[in-house]
C-alpha positions in Angstrom: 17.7 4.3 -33.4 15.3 4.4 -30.0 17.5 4.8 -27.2 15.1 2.7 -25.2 15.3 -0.8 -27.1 19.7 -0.6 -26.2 20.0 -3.6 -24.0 21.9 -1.7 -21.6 18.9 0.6 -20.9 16.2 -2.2 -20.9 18.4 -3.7 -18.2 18.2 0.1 -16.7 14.6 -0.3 -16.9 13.6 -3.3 -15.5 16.3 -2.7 -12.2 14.5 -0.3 -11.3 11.6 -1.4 -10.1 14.1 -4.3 -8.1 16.3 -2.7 -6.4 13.1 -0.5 -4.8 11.6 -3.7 -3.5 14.6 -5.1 -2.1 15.7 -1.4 -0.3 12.0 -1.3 0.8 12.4 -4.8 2.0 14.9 -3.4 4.2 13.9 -1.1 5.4 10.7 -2.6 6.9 13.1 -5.6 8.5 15.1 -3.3 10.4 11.9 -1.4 11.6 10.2 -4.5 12.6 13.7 -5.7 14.1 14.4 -2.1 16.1 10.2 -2.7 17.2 10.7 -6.1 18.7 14.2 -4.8 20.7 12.4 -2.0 21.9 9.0 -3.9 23.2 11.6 -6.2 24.6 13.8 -3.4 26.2 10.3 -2.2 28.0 9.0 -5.7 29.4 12.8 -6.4 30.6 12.0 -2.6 32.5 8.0 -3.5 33.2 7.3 0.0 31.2 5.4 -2.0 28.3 2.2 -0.5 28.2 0.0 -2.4 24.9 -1.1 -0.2 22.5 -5.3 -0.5 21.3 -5.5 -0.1 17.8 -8.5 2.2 17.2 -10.5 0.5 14.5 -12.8 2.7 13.8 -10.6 5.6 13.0 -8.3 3.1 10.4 -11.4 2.2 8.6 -12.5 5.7 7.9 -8.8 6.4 6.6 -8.2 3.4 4.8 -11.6 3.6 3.8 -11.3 7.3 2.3 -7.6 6.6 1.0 -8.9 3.4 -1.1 -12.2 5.3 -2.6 -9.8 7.9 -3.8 -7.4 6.1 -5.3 -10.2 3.3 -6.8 -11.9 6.0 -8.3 -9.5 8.0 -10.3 -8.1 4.4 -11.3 -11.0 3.4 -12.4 -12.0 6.5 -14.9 -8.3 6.4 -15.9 -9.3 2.7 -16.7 -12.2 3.8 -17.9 -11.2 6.4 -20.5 -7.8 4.7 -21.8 -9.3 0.8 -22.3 -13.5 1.4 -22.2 -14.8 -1.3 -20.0 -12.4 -3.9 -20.1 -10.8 -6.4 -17.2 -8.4 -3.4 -16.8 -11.2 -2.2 -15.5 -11.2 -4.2 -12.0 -7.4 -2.6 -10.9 -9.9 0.5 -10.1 -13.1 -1.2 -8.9 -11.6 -3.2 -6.3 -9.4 -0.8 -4.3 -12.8 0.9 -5.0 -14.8 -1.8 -3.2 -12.4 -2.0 -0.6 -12.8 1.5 0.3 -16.6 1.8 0.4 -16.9 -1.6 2.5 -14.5 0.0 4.8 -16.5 3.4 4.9 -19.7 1.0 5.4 -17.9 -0.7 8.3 -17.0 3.1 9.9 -20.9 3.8 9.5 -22.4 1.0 11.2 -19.7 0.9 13.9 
């Protein structure tokens, strides 16, 4: 008997994946939550400075982040299903990626 079709473990299986989401869920409510109270705490004091995002430096990461992971999903892809719709769950982080590394060129 396969220890993986026992009902008990199926139901194993597919909390998993669950319970992350929800604890990640969480966790980025009570960030955002401690965020606000603290952007708040600094107005209330006038020590709120605002913070400039510097785009050019998040589109070479992002950019370098989502060719790297595009890539290697899409020759994983590539070798286990030939060129299938599969296919697209590498080329489009992969698209992503080079647009953004476009973007941090001509910027």
């Amino acid at each position: 008997m396969n220890s993986i079709t026992e009902p008990a473990a199926q139901v194993i299986v597919a909390l998993i994946p669950i319970v992350g989401i929800v604890i990640g869920g969480i966790v980025v409510f009570f960030y955002l939550l401690w965020h606000h109270r603290q952007i708040m705490f600094q107005l209330k004091n006038g020590t709120y400075k605002p913070q400039s995002i510097n785009l050019k430096n998040f589109a070479l990461i992002a950019g370098l982040l989502l060719c790297s992971v595009g890539l290697v999903l899409s020759v994983l892809f590539c070798l286990i299903d030939g060129f299938s719709y599969s296919l697209l769950g590498g080329l489009l982080p992969l698209a992503l990626g080079v647009g953004l590394l476009i973007y941090n060129r001509l910027s």
